[in-house]
matplotlib code that plots the C-alpha trace (Angstrom):
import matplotlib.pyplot as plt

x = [102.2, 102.9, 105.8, 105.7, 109.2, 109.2, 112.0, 112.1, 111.3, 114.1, 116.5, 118.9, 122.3, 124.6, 121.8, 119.8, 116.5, 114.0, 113.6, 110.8, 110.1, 111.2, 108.0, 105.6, 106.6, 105.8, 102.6, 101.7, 103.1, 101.1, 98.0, 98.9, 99.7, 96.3, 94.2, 97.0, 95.6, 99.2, 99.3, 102.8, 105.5, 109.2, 111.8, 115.8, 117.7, 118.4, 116.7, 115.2, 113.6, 111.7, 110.6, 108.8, 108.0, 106.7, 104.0, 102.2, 102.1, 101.2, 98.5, 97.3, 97.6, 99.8, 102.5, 105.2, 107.4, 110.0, 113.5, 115.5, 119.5, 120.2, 118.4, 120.5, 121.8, 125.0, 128.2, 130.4, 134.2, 136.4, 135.8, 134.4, 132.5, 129.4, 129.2, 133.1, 134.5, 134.8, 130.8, 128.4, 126.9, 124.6, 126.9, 129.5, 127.4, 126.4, 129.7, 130.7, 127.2, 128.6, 131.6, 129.7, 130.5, 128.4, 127.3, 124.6, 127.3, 127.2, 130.4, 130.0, 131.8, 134.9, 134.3, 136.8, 134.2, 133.0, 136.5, 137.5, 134.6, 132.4, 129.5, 129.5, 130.6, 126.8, 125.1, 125.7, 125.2, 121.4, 121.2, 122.2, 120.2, 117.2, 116.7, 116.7, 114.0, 111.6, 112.6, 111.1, 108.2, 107.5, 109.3, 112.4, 114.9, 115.6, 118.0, 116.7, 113.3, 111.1, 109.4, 106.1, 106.4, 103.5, 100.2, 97.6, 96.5, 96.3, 97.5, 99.5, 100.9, 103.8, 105.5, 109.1, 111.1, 114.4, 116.5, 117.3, 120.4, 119.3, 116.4, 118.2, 120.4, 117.2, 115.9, 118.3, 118.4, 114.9, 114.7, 118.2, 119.4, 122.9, 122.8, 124.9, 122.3, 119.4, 120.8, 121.1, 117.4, 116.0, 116.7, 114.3, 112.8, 111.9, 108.9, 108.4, 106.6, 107.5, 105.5, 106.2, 103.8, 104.5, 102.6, 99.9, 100.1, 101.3, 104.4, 104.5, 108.0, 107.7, 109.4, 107.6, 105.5, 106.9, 103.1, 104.8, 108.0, 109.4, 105.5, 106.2, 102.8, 101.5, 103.7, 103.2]
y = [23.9, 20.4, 19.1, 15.4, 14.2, 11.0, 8.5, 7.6, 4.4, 1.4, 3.2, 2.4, 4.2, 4.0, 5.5, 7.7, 6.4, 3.8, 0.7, -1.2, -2.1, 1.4, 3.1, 0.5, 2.4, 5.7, 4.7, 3.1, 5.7, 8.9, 7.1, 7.2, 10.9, 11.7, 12.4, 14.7, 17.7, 18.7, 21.8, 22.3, 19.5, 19.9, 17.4, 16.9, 17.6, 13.8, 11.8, 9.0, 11.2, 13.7, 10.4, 9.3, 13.3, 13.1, 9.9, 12.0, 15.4, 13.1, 11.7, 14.9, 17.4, 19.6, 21.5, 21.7, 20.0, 22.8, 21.7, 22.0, 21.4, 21.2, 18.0, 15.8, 12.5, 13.2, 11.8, 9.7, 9.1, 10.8, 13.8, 12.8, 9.3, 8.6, 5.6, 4.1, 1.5, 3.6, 2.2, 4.5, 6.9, 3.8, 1.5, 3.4, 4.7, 1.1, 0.3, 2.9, 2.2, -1.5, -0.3, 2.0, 5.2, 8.2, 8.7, 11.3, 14.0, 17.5, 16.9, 14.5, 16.4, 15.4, 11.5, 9.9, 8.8, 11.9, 14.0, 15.6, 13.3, 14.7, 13.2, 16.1, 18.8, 18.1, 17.3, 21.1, 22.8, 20.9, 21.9, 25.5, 25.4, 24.0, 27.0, 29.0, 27.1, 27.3, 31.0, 31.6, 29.0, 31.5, 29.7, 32.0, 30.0, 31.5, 29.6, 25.8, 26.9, 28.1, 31.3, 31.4, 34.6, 34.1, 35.9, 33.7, 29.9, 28.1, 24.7, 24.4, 21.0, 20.8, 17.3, 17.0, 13.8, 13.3, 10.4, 8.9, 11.1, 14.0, 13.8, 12.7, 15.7, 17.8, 16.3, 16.6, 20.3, 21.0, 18.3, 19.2, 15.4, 15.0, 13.4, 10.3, 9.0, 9.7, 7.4, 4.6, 5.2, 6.3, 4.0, 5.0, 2.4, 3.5, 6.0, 5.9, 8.8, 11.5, 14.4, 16.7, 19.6, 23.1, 25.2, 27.6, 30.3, 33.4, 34.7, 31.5, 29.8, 26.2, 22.9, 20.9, 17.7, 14.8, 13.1, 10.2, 8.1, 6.0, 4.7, 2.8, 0.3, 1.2, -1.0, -4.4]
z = [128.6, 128.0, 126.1, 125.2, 123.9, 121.9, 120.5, 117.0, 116.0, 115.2, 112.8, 110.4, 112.3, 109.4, 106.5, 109.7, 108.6, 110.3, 109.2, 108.6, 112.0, 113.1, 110.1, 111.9, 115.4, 113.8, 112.9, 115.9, 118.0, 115.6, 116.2, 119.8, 119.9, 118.6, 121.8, 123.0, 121.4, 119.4, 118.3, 117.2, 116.3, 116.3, 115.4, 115.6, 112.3, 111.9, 109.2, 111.9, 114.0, 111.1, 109.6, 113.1, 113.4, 109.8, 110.4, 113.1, 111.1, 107.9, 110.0, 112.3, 109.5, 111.4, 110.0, 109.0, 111.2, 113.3, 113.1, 116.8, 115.2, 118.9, 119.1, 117.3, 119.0, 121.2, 120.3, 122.6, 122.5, 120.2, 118.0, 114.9, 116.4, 117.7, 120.1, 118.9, 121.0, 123.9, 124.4, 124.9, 128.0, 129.1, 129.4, 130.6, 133.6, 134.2, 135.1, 137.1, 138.9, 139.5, 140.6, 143.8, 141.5, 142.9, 139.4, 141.0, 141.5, 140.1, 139.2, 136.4, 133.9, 135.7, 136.2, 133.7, 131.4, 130.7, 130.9, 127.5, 125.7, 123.3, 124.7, 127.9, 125.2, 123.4, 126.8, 127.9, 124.8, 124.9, 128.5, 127.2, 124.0, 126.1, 128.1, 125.3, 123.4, 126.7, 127.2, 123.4, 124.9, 127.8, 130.5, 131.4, 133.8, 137.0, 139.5, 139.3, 138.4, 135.2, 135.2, 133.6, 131.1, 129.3, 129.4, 128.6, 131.0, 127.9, 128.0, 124.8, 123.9, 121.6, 120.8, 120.3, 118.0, 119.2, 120.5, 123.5, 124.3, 123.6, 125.3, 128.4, 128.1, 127.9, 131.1, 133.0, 132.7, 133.3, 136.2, 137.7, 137.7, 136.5, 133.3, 134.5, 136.7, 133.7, 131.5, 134.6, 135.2, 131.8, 128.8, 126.5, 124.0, 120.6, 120.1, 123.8, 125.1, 127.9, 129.2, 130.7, 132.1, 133.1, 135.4, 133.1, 135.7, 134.5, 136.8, 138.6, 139.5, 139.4, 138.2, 135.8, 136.4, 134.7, 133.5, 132.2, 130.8, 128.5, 127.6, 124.7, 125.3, 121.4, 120.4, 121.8]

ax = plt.figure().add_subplot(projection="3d")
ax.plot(x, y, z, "-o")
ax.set_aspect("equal")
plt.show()
């Protein structure tokens, strides 16, 4: 199975839509997605990434896009804010990187950025939510690793629109890298593309392949 997770396009925070620029993406980005042989898409609940989701099922003919409510973008700060002045998990982590911060640690939960912050609160409900969804998928977790539960070697793709942190958040479950250091080395640009491949062999305990990230080369 293959799951290829892409960004929306440039969005318009404060209505959740795209903008211009960010419908150009879409398209550029569905066209892209076309050789991938999609056969199911899914989407956050948030209005800019079912608009990006909606170009490439507009375009493909597949449908109806699946809604994931665990998807949506992760907050950051404060109850009730989503990237307030406190920053945001980027910047924060470049910081603490700068200042010789193991931000690789387990332990992140802890580190005073993250402390009593909404932003790890959503983090490990994705991470819990995502091994649900791949369970239902046929790829049970079991210790670090996913169990292949399904019965057939087909290679199903499915393609997943979400955002940056949320998608970090997924990876980092399903790669076993602590989120912190994800969002130092991941800063996904809009409608970028990541893919990730799990192992077709029925039974099999394995980790996933990670095919490609943060491709975002349809639009230049």
């Amino acid at each position: 199975m293959r799951i290829i997770i892409i960004r929306h396009g440039d969005p318009d925070y404060e209505k959740d839509c795209l903008t211009e620029l960010g419908h150009k993406q879409a398209a550029l980005a569905a066209k892209r997605l076309m050789d991938e042989g999609i056969e199911t898409i899914y989407s956050s609940c948030m209005g800019r990434a079912k608009q990006t989701a909606q170009a490439f099922s507009d375009l493909s003919g597949i449908g109806p896009v699946k809604i994931l409510d665990f998807m949506k973008e992760i907050r950051f700060g404060r109850e009730g804010f989503i990237y307030e002045e406190q920053g945001n998990p980027w910047t924060g982590v470049d910081r603490l990187a700068a200042e010789g911060v193991n931000i690789y640690d387990t332990a992140w939960p802890e580190l005073p950025l993250f402390k009593d912050n909404t932003a790890t609160i959503d983090v490990q409900n994705i991470q819990k939510q995502t091994d649900i969804w791949l369970s239902e998928l046929g790829y049970k977790r079991e210790g670090l690793y996913y169990r292949n539960t399904r019965k057939d070697e087909e290679n199903h793709t499915i393609a997943l629109f979400c955002h940056g942190g949320s998608s970090t958040a997924m990876l980092s479950r399903i790669l076993n890298i602590p989120f912190p250091y994800l969002c130092a080395a991941f800063h996904f640009q809009h409608t970028a593309i990541t893919i990730l491949r799990f192992d077709v062999t029925p039974g099999k305990l394995s980790t996933p392949i990670l095919e490609l990230v943060n491709d975002n080369r349809h639009t230049k």
